[in-house]
C-alpha positions as CSV (number, residue, x, y, z in Angstrom):
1,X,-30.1,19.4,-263.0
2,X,-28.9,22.4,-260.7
3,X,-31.9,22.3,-259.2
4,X,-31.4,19.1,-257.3
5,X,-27.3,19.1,-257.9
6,X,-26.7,19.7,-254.2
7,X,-29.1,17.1,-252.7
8,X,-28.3,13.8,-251.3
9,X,-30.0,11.0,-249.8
10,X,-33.3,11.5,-248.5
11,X,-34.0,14.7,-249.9
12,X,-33.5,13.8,-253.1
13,X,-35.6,10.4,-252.9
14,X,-38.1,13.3,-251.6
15,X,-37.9,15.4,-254.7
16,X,-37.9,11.9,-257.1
17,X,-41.2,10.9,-255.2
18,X,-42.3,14.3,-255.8
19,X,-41.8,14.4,-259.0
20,X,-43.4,10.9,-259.9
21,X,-46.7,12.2,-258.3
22,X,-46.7,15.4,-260.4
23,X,-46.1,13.1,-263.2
24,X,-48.7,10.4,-262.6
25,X,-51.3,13.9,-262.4
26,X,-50.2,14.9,-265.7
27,X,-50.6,11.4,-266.9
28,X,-53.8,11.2,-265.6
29,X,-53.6,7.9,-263.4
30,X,-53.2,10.1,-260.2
31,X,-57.2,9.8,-259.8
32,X,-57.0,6.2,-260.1
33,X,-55.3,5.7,-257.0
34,X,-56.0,8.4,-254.3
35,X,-55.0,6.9,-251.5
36,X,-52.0,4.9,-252.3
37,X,-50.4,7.9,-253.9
38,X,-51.4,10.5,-250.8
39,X,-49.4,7.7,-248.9
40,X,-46.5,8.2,-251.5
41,X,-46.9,11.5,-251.1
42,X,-46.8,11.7,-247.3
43,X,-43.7,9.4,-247.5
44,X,-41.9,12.1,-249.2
45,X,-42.8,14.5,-246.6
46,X,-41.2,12.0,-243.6
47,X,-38.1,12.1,-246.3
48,X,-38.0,15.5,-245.8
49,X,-38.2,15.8,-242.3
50,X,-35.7,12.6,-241.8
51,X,-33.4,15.1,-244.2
52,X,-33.8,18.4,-242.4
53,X,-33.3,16.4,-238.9
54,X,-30.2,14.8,-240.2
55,X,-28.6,18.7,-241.4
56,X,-30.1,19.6,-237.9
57,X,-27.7,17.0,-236.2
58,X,-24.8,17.9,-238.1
59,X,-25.0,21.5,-237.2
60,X,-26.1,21.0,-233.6
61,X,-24.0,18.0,-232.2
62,X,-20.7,20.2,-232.1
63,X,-22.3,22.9,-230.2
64,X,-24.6,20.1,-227.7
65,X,-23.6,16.9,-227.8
66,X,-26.3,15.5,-226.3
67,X,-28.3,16.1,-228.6
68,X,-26.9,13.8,-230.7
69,X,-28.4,10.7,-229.9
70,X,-31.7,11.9,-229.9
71,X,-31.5,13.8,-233.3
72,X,-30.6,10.2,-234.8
73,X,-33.2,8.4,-233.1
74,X,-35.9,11.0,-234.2
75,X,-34.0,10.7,-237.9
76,X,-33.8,6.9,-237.7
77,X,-37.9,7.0,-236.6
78,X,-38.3,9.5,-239.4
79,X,-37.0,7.2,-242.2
80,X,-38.8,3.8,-241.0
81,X,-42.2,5.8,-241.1
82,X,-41.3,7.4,-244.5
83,X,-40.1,3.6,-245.7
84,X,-43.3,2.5,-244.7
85,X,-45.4,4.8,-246.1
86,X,-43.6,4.5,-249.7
87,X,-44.1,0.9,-249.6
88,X,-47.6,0.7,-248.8
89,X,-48.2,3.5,-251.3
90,X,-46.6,1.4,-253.9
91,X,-48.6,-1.5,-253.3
92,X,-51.9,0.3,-253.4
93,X,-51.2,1.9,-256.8
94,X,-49.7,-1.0,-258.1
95,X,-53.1,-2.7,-257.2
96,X,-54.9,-0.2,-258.4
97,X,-53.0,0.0,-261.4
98,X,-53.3,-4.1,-262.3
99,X,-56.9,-4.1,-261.5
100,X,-58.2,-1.8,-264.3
């Protein structure tokens, strides 16, 4: 677990999510549902970015504070579009999923 020791938060939701998809190819169910788990997978990548702008307002607020408010509104933006990309990619695999 070193790997992902020092991760928190969204980036390691990110790197679960990650893992999953490389699961579900190994398992052979990845094919099933393309679409829902491209959504997952694009999800994870707005986790990123909602991670990498969050360690970007932490080390740039002190310096400009002005930035501040607009680094969280980008971060806040970044985790509603992630949350809503998880969730619809849940639903279409689950759907696809139940229905064979």
């Amino acid at each position: 677990m070193a790997l992902i020791e020092g991760l928190a938060g969204s980036a390691a939701l990110a790197v679960g999510i990650f893992l999953v998809l490389v699961f579900a190819q190994y398992a052979k169910i990845r094919d099933s549902a393309p679409k829902g788990f491209s959504f997952l997978a694009a999800g994870a990548v707005f986790l990123l970015l909602e991670a990498s702008t969050a360690w970007g307002k932490g080390m740039l607020s002190s310096a400009v504070p002005a930035l501040d408010g607009v680094l969280g509104g980008l971060q806040l933006l970044w985790a509603v579009i992630a949350w809503l990309l998880v969730l619809g990619g849940t639903l279409f695999v689950a759907k696809e999923l139940i229905m064979k």
